[in-house]
C-alpha positions in Angstrom: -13.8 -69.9 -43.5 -17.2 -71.9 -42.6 -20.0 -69.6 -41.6 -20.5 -71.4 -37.9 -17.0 -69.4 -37.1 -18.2 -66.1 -38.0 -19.0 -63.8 -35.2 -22.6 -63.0 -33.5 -24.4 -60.3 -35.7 -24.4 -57.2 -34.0 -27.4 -54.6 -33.5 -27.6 -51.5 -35.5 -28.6 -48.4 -33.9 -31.2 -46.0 -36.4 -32.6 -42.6 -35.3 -36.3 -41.9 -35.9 -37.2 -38.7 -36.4 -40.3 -37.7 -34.1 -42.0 -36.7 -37.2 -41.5 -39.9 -38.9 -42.0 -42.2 -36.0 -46.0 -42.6 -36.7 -45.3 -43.1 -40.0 -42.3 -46.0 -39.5 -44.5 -48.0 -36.8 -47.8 -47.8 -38.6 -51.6 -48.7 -37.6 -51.5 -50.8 -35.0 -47.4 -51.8 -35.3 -48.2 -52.7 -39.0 -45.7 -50.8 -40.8 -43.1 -52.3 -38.0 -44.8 -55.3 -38.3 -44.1 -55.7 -42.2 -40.6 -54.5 -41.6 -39.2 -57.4 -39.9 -41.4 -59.8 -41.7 -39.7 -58.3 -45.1 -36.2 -58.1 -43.4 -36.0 -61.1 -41.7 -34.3 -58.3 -38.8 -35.5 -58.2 -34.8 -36.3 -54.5 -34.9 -37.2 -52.7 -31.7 -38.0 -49.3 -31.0 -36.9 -47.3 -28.1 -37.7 -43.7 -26.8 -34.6 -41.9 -27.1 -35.2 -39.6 -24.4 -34.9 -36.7 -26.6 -37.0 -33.1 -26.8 -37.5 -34.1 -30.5 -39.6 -36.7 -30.3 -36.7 -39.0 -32.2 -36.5 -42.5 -31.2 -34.2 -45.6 -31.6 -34.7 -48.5 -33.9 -32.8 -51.5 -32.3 -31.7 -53.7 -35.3 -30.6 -57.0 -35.2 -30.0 -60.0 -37.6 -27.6 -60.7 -40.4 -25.9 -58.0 -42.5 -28.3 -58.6 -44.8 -31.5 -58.5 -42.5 -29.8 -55.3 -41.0 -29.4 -53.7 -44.4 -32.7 -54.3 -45.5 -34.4 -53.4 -42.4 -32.5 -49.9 -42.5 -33.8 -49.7 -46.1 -36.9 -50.1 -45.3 -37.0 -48.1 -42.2 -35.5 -45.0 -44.4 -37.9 -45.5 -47.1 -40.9 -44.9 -44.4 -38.8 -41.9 -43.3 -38.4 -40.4 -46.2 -42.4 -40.4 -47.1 -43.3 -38.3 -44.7 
């Protein structure tokens, strides 16, 4: 099957935990910033209206993009 038939990517929906957020956007948006330069993915974050302090990373792209970008975005998690 060619690849112009293949359906739209869709956006991925990642929690941030509120303790990690700092941590996942960075200085500035630098972290973030490096993150879709890396990935290749649109990533945006959103306030997820909860008590925590979590918030949403909209991801967008190619399964690839999307996969690296949640790799990424874990690895950031998981350092703090």
């Amino acid at each position: 099957m060619p690849l112009s038939r293949l359906p739209p990517p869709s956006a991925v929906e990642m929690v941030i935990p509120g303790h990690a957020v700092g941590k996942v956007m960075g200085k500035g948006g630098s972290n973030i910033d490096n993150i879709r330069k890396i990935s290749g993915a649109a990533v945006d974050i959103i306030d997820s209206k909860s008590s925590r302090g979590d918030q949403i990373a909209i991801i967008s792209g190619t399964q690839e993009q999307k996969r690296a970008a949640e790799n990424l975005i874990q690895a950031f998690i998981m350092a703090t």
